[in-house]
C-alpha positions, -999 to +999 in steps of 0.1 A: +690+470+396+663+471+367+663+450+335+644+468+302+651+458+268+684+442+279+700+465+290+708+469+328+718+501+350+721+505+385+690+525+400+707+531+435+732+551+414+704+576+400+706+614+415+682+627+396+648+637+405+630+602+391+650+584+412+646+547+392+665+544+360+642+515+343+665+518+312+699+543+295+687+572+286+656+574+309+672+602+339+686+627+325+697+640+356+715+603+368+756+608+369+771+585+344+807+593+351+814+600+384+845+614+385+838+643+362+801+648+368+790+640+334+749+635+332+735+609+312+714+640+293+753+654+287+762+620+269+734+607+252+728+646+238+762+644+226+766+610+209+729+622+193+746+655+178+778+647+172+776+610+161+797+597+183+803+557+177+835+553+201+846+553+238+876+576+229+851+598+205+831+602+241+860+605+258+874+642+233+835+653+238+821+652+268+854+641+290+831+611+305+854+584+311+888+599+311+886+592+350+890+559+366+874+544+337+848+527+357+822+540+337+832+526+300+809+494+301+775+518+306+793+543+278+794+510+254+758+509+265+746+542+259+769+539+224+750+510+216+715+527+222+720+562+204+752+561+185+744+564+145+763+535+139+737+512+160+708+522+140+699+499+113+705+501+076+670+513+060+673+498+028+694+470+021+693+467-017+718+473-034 
């Protein structure tokens, strides 16, 4: 397991060719949901171009955790990292 910028993921889960996940959206290649084969690079691509802010909006797009569900707490995770919603407000005046 490996800690950067608070955020946690399980590196003896990662399949893909870098084999240590310091962080979300760092292997591509790793298997975020399990029980459909959905890559990281298919859900962090997704919530990028489509704007996805929810578990259920991930859920329609990509089919990542419509499984067993096990997955949902590193989908919150990626949502927090890349979804529009988490990016700060540029300006505040009003």
């Amino acid at each position: 397991m490996t800690t950067l910028t608070s955020i946690t993921v399980e590196t003896e889960d990662c399949v893909g060719v870098c084999q240590s996940c310091p962080s979300v959206g760092s292997c591509g290649d790793r298997l975020v949901c399990r029980c459909l084969k959905i890559t990281e690079h298919d859900i962090v691509t997704s919530i990028r171009t489509i704007g996805l802010t929810t578990i259920d909006e991930v859920k329609a797009a990509t089919g990542a955790g419509d499984g067993c569900t096990c997955c949902h707490r590193e989908l919150r995770q990626y949502l927090a990292v890349y979804s529009p919603s988490s990016s700060p407000n540029m300006c505040s005046a009003k």
